[in-house]
C-alpha positions in Angstrom: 127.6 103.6 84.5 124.0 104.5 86.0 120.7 102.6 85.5 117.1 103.4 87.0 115.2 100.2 88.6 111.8 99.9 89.9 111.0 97.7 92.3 107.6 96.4 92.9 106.7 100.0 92.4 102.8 100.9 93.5 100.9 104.3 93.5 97.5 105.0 94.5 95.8 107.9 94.7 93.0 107.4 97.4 91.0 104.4 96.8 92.4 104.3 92.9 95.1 102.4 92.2 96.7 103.9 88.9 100.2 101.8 89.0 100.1 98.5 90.1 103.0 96.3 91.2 105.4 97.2 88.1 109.2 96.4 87.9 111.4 97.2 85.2 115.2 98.1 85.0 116.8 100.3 82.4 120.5 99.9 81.7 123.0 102.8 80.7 122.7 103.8 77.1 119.3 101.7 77.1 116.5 104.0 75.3 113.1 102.9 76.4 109.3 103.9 75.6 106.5 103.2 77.8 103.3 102.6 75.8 99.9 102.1 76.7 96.0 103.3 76.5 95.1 106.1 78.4 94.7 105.9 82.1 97.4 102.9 82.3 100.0 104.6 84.6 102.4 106.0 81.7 102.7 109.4 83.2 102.2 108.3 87.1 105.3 106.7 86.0 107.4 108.7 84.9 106.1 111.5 87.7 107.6 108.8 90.1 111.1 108.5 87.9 111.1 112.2 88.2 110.4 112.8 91.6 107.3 114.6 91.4 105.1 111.7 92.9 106.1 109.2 95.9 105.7 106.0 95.2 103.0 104.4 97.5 104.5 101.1 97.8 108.3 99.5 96.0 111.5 102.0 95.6 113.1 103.5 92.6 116.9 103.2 92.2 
């Protein structure tokens, strides 16, 4: 069984902050969409999941 969690996940680039504190866990066999107007931290997010981007702040499990 495997999950991914965030924890009180941040990221900022400089003085922008494009993910604020965000926490979510998906379970195993869980499908999941992130949604959201541009500029909202969709793909900062899933850069992070992917390891592409470091997390400024919180962990990813």
């Amino acid at each position: 069984m495997s999950m991914i969690r965030l924890e009180n996940l941040v990221k900022r680039f400089g003085a922008f902050t494009a993910l604020k504190t965000m926490d979510l866990t998906i379970a195993d066999g869980e499908f999941v969409a992130l949604l959201g107007p541009s500029g909202c931290g969709k793909s900062t997010t899933m850069n992070m999941i992917a390891g592409m981007e470091t997390p400024s702040e919180g962990r990813i499990l």
